[in-house]
C-alpha positions in Angstrom: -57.2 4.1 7.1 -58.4 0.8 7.9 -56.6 -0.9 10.5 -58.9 -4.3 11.6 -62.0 -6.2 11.1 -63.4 -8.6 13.4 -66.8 -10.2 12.9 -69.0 -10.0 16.4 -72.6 -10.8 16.9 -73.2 -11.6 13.5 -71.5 -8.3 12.5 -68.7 -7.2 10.1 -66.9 -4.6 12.5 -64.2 -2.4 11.0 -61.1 -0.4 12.6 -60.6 2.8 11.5 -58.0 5.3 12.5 -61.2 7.5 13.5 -63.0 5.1 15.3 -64.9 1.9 14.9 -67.9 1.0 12.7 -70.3 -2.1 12.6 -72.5 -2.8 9.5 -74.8 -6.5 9.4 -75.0 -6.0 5.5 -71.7 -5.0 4.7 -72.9 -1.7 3.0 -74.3 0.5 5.6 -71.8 1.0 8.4 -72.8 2.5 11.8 -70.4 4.4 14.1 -69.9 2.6 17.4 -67.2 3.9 18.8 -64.7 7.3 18.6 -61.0 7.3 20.3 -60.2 9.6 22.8 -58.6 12.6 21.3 -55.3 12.4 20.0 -55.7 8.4 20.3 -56.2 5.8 17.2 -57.9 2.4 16.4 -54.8 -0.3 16.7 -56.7 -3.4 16.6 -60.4 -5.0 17.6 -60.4 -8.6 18.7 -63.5 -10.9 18.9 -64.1 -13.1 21.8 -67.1 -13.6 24.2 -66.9 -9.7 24.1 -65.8 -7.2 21.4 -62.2 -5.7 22.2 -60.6 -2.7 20.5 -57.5 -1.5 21.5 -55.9 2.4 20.6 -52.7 4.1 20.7 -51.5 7.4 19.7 -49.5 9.0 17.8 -47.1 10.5 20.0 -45.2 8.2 23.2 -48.2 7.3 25.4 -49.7 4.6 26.9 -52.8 2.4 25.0 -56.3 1.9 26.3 -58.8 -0.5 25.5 -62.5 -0.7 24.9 -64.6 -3.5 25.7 -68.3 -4.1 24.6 -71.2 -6.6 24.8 -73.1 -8.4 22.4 -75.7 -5.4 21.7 -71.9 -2.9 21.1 -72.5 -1.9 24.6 -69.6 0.0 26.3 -68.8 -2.2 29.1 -65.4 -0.4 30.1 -62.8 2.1 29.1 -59.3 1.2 30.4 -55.7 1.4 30.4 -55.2 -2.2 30.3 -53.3 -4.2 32.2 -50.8 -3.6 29.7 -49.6 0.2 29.4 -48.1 -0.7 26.1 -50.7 -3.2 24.5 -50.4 -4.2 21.3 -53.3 -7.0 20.7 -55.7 -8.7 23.4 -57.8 -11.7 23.5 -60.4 -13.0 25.8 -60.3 -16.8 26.6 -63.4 -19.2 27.1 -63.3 -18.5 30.5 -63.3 -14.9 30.4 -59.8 -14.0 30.9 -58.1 -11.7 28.8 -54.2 -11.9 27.7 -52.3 -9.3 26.6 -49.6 -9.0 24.2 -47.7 -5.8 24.7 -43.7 -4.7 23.7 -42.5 -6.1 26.3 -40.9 -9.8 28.2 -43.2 -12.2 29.5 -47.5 -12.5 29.5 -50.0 -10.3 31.0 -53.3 -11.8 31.9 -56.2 -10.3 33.8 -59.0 -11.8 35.3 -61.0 -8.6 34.2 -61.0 -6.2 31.5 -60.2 -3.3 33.9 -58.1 -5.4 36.6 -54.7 -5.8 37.0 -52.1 -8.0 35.5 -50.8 -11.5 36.4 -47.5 -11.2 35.0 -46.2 -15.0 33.9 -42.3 -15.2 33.1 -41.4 -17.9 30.8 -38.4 -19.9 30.6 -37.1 -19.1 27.1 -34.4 -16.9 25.0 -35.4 -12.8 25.5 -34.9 -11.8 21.7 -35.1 -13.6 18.5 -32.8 -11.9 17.3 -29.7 -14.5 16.9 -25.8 -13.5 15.4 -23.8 -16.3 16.8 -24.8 -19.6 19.4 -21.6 -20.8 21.5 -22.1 -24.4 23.4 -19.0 -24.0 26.6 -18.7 -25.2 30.2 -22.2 -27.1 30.1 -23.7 -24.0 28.6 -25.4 -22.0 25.5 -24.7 -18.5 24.9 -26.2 -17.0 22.4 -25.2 -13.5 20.6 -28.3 -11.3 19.9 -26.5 -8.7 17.4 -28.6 -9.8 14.6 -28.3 -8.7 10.9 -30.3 -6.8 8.2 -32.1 -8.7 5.3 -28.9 -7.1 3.5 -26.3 -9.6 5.5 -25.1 -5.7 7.6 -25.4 -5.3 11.5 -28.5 -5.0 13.0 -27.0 -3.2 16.0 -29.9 -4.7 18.5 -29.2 -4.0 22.0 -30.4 -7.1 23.3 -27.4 -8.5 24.9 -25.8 -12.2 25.4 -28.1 -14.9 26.0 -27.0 -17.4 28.3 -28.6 -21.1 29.4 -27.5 -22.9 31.9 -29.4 -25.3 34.5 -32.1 -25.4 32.4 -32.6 -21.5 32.3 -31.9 -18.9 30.6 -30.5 -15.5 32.0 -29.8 -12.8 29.8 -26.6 -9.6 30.2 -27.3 -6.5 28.5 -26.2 -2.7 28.9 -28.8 -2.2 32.0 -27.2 -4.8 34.6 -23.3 -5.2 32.8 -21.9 -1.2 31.9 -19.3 -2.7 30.1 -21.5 -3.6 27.2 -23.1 -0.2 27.0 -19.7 1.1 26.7 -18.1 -1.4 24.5 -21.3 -1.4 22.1 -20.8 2.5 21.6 -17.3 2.5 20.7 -18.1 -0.1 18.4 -20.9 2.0 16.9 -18.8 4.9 16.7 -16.0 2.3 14.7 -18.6 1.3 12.6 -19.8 5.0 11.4 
């Protein structure tokens, strides 16, 4: 299954579950690269080097693969980002992670570790209700189903004030945890 394409040095390079090809006609493909066992091709991105990035079937951590201009294997490695989901190098050779997780990851090398760069902005864009009280926004991040039915996210309450934004969930308020599961259990 095909997965990405990124054109590097003048060459169509295509993702496959199985590993990663590079062809300059666009007829005969070349094998560049296989995954790690057990491990598939998520994405390849196209910078001042050639990135491809692989996960797994199975709950596991991604790793990355970097190569030069002549497809080169520069590095192997985890990432900064254990759960990576698309990386980029910038013009000054930094790369940026997106992953599943809050906030950016950047690394001043491919194999370094990350900067990790909070922003000041909602946790989830997953929205239910917005209340403006006291000076302040809280926002509801239940969400709902293309279908107009509960979403059930587990993102909690969204709250800015002082020009930040703070957010209460099940992990740091046990109430909602328990409240949220009788209201599943309601709901069933």
């Amino acid at each position: 299954t095909a997965t990405s394409l990124a054109v590097y040095a003048n060459q169509l390079c295509l993702g496959l579950h199985e590993g990663i090809y590079n062809t300059s006609d666009g007829v005969n493909f070349s094998k560049l690269y296989t995954p790690k066992a057990g491990y598939r091709t998520l994405f390849l991105s196209a910078g001042p080097h050639l990135i491809a990035g692989f996960n797994c079937a199975v709950d596991c951590n991604t790793y990355g693969a970097l190569f030069d201009t002549n497809y080169n294997l520069i590095s192997e490695s985890g990432h900064c980002a254990a759960r990576s989901i698309y990386t980029v190098e910038d013009q000054t050779n930094r790369f940026w992670y997106a992953d599943m997780y809050l906030g950016f990851r950047s690394s001043p090398q491919f194999d370094s570790g990350c900067e990790l760069r909070e922003i000041n902005s909602p946790a989830s864009k997953k929205i239910s209700d917005i209340l403006i009280a006291n000076n302040k926004v809280y926002v509801t991040t239940g969400g709902v189903t293309e279908s107009l039915l509960y979403s059930y996210t587990r993102d909690g309450i969204l709250i800015y004030d002082n020009q930040q934004w703070s957010r209460i969930h099940e992990d740091n308020t046990p109430i909602i945890k328990q409240k949220e599961a009788i209201m599943l259990i309601n709901a069933i």
